[in-house]
C-alpha positions as a Markdown table, in Angstrom:
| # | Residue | x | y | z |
|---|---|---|---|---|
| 1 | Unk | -36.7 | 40.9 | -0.2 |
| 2 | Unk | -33.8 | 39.2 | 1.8 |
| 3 | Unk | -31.8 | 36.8 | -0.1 |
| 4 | Unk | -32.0 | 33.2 | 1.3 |
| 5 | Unk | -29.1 | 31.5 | 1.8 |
| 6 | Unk | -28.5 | 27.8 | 2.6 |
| 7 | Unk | -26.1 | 25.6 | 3.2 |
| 8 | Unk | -25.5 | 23.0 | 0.5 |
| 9 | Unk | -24.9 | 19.2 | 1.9 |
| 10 | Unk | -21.5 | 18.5 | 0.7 |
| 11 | Unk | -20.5 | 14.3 | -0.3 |
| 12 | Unk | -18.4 | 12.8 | 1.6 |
| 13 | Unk | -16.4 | 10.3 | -1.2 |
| 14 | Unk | -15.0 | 6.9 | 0.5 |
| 15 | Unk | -12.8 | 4.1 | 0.0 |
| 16 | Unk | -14.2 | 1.2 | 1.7 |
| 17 | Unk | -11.0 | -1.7 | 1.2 |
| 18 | Unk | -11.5 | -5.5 | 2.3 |
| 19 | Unk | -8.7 | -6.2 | 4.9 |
| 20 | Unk | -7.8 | -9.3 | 2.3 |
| 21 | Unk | -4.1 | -9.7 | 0.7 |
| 22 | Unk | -6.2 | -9.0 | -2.8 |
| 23 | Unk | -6.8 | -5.6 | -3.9 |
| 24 | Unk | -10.7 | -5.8 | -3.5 |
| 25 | Unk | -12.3 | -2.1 | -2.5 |
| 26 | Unk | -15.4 | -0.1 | -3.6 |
| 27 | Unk | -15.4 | 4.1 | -3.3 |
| 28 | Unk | -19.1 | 4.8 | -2.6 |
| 29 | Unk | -20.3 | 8.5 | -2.7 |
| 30 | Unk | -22.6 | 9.7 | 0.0 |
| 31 | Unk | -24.3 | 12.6 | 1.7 |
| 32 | Unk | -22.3 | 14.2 | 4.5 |
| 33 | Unk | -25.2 | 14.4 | 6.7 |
| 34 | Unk | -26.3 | 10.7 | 6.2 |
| 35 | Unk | -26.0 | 8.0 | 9.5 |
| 36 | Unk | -23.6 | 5.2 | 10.1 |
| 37 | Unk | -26.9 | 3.2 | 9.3 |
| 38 | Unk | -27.2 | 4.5 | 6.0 |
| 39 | Unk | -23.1 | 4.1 | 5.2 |
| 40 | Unk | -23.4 | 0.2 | 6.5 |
| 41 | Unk | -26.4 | -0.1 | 4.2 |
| 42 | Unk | -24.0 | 1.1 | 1.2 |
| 43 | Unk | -21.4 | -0.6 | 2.0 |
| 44 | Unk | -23.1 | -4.1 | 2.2 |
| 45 | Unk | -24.9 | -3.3 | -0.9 |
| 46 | Unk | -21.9 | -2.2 | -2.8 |
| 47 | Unk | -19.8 | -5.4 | -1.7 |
| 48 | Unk | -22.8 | -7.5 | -2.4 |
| 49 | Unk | -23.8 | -9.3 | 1.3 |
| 50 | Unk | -27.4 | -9.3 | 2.3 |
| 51 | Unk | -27.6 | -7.3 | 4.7 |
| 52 | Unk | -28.5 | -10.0 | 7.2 |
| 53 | Unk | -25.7 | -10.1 | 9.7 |
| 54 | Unk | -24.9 | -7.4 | 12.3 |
| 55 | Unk | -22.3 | -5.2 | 12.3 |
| 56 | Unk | -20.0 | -2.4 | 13.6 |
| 57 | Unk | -18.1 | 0.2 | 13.0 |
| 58 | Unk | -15.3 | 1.4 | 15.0 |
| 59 | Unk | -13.5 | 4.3 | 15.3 |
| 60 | Unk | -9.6 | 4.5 | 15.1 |
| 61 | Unk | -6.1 | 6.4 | 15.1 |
| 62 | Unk | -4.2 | 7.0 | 11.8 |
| 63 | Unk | -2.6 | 3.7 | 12.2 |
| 64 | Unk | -6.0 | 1.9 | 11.9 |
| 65 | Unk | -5.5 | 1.2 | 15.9 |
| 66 | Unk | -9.0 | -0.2 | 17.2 |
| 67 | Unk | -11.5 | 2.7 | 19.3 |
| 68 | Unk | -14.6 | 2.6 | 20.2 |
| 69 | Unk | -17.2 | 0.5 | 19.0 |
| 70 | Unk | -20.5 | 2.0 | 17.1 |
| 71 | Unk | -23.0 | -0.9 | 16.5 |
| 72 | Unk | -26.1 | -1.6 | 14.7 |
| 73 | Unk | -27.9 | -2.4 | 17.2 |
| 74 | Unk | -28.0 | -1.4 | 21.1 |
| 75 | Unk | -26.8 | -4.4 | 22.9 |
| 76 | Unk | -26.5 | -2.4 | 26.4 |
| 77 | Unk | -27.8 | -3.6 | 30.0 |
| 78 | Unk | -30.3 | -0.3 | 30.1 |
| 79 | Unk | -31.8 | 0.4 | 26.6 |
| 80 | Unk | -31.0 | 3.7 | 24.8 |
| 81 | Unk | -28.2 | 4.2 | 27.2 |
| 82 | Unk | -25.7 | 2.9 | 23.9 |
| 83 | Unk | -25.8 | 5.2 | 21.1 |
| 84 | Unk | -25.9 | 3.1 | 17.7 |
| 85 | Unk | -25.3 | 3.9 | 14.0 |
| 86 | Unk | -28.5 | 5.8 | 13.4 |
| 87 | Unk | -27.5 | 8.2 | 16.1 |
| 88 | Unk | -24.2 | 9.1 | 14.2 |
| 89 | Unk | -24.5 | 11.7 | 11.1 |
| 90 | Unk | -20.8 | 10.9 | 9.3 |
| 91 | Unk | -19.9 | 14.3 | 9.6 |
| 92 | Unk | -19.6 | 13.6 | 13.6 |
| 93 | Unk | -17.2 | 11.5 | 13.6 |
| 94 | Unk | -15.6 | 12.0 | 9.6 |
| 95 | Unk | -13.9 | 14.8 | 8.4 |
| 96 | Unk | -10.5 | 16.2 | 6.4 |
| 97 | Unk | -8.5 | 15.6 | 9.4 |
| 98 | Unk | -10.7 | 12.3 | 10.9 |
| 99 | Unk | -10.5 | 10.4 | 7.7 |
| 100 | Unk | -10.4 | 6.6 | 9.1 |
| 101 | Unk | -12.9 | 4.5 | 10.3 |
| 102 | Unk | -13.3 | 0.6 | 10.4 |
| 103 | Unk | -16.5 | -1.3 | 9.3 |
| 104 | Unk | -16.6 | -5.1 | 10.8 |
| 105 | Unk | -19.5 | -7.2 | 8.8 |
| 106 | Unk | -20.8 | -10.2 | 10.2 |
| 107 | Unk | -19.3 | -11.4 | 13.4 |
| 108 | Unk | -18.8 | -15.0 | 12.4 |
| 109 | Unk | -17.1 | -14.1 | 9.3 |
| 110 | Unk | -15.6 | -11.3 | 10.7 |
| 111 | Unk | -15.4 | -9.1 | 7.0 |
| 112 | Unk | -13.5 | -6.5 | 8.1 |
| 113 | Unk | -13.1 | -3.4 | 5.8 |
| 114 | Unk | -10.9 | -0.2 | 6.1 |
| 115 | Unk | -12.7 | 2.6 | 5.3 |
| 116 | Unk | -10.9 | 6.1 | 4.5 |
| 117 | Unk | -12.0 | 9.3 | 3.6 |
| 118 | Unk | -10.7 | 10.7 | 0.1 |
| 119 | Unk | -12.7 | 13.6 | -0.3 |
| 120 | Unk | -15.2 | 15.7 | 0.1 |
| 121 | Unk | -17.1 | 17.3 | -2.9 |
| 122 | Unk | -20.3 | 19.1 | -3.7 |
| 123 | Unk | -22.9 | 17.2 | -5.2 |
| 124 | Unk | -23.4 | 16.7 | -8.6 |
| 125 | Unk | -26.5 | 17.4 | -10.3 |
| 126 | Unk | -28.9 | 14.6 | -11.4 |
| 127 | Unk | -26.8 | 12.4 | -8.9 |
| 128 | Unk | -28.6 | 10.5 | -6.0 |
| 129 | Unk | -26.7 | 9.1 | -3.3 |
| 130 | Unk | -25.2 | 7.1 | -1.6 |
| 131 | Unk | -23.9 | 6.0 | -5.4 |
| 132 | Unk | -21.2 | 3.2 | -5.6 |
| 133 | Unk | -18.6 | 5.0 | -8.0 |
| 134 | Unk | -16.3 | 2.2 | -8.6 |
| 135 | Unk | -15.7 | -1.5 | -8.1 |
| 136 | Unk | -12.6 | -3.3 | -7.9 |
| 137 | Unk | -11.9 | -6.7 | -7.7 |
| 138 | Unk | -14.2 | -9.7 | -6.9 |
| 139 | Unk | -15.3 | -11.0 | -3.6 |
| 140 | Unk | -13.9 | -14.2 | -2.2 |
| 141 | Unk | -16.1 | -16.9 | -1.1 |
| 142 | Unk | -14.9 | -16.5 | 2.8 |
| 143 | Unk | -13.2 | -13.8 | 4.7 |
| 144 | Unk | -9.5 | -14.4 | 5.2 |
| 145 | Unk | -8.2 | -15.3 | 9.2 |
| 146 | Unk | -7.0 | -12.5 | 11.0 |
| 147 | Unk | -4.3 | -12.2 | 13.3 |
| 148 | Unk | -4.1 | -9.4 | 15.5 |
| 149 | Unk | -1.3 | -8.2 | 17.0 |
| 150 | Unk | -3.3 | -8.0 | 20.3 |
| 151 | Unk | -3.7 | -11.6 | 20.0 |
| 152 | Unk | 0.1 | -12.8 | 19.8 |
| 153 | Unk | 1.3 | -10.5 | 22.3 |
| 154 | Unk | -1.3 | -11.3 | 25.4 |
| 155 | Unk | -0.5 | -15.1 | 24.8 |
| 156 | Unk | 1.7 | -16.4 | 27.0 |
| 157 | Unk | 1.8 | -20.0 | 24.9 |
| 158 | Unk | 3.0 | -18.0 | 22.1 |
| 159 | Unk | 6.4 | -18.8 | 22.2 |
| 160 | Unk | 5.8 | -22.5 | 23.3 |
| 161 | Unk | 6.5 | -25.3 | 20.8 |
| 162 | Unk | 3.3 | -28.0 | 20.5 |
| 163 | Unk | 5.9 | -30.4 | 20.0 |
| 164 | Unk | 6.2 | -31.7 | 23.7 |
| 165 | Unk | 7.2 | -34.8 | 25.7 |
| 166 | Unk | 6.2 | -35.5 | 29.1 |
| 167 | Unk | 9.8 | -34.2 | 30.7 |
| 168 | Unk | 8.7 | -30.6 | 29.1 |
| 169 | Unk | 4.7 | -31.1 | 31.0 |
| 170 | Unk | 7.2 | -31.6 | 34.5 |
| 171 | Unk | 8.9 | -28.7 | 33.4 |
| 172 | Unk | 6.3 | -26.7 | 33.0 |
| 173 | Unk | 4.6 | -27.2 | 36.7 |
| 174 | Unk | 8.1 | -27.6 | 38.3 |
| 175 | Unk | 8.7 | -31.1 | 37.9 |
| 176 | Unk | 5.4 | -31.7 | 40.0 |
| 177 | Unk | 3.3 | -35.4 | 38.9 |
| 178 | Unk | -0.6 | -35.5 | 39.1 |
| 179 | Unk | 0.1 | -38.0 | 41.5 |
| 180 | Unk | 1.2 | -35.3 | 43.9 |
| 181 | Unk | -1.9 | -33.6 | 44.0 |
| 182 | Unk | -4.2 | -37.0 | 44.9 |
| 183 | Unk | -5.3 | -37.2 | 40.4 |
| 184 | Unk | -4.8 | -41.3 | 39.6 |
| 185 | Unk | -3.1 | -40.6 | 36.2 |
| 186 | Unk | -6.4 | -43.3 | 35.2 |
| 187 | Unk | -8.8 | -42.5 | 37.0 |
| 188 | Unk | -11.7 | -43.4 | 35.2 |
C-alpha cells in the first residue's frame, strides 16, 4: 500500500485596517486557496456593510503605492477579457514576501482599507473559515475625505490663493479683458 500524501491548505491570517485617523481594524482568518471574492465577502461582513456596493482591490508596493486594479465585476469593452476577483486564489497575488494589498468598498463612499498579511498558519481543528478573529474599534457613520498625494501634486491651482481680485484674473491671462476676445462682460 502506498502512503497518500496531501498537501494541507494553510490560513492565510489578515489585518484588514480602515484608512481612518481611529484605530478601527478587523484580522479575519481565511483559506489560502480562497478568491478575492470570497476575502471581499469577509471583509464586508466583518466590518459590517451589506454587501451592496461594488468594490476593488488593488495591488501595491510596500509603501501602500496604488497597482493594478482587481474588481468585482468585469467592466471591460470585450467581456471575459478583464480578469475579476473570482479569478484570483489569494495565494496568487499574497504571500510572506507580498504581504500588502488594498481593498476600496463602495465607490461613493470610497471605504478604503489596508490590508496586510500577518501570517500564515495551519488550520485549526473544528475551525471553519474565513472566521473574523478580532474586532477593534467601532465603525463611523461616513468614511473620512481622502487626499492623495496624486491629487495635490497634478494641480496646478494648488498653490493659488481663492482670495482674488480682478487685477490677479488680468494677471493670470496676461493682463488680457474679455473684451479683447469679442465676450460683452454682460452679455445676456
Amino acid at each position: 500500500m502506498t502512503p497518500q500524501y496531501y498537501l494541507q491548505v494553510m490560513i492565510y491570517k489578515f489585518r484588514v485596517i480602515l484608512d481612518t485617523e481611529e484605530d478601527i481594524f478587523r484580522d479575519i482568518a481565511i483559506q489560502e486557496d480562497d478568491t478575492l471574492e470570497d476575502f471581499h465577502n469577509a471583509i464586508f461582513n466583518a466590518f459590517g456593510f451589506d454587501g451592496m456596493e461594488v468594490a476593488s482591490f488593488y495591488t501595491c508596493d510596500e509603501t501602500w503605492n496604488q497597482e493594478d486594479e482587481i474588481s468585482l465585476f468585469d467592466g471591460g469593452d470585450i467581456p471575459g477579457e478583464q480578469k475579476i476577483m473570482s479569478d484570483y486564489v489569494l495565494s496568487d497575488l499574497l504571500d510572506k514576501q507580498n504581504t500588502k494589498i488594498i481593498y476600496v468598498y463602495d465607490f461613493i463612499s470610497m471605504w478604503t482599507f489596508l490590508v496586510e498579511l500577518a501570517s500564515v498558519e495551519e488550520p485549526q481543528v473544528g475551525e471553519s473559515y474565513p472566521a473574523l478573529l478580532f474586532s477593534h474599534g467601532e465603525m463611523p457613520d461616513e468614511a473620512g475625505e481622502k487626499m492623495f498625494e496624486a491629487d495635490e501634486a497634478n494641480n496646478p491651482y494648488s498653490d493659488y490663493d481663492d482670495d482674488y481680485d480682478e487685477d490677479d484674473l488680468d494677471q493670470l491671462d496676461g493682463g488680457d479683458n474679455f473684451e479683447d476676445y469679442g465676450f460683452e462682460e454682460n452679455w445676456n
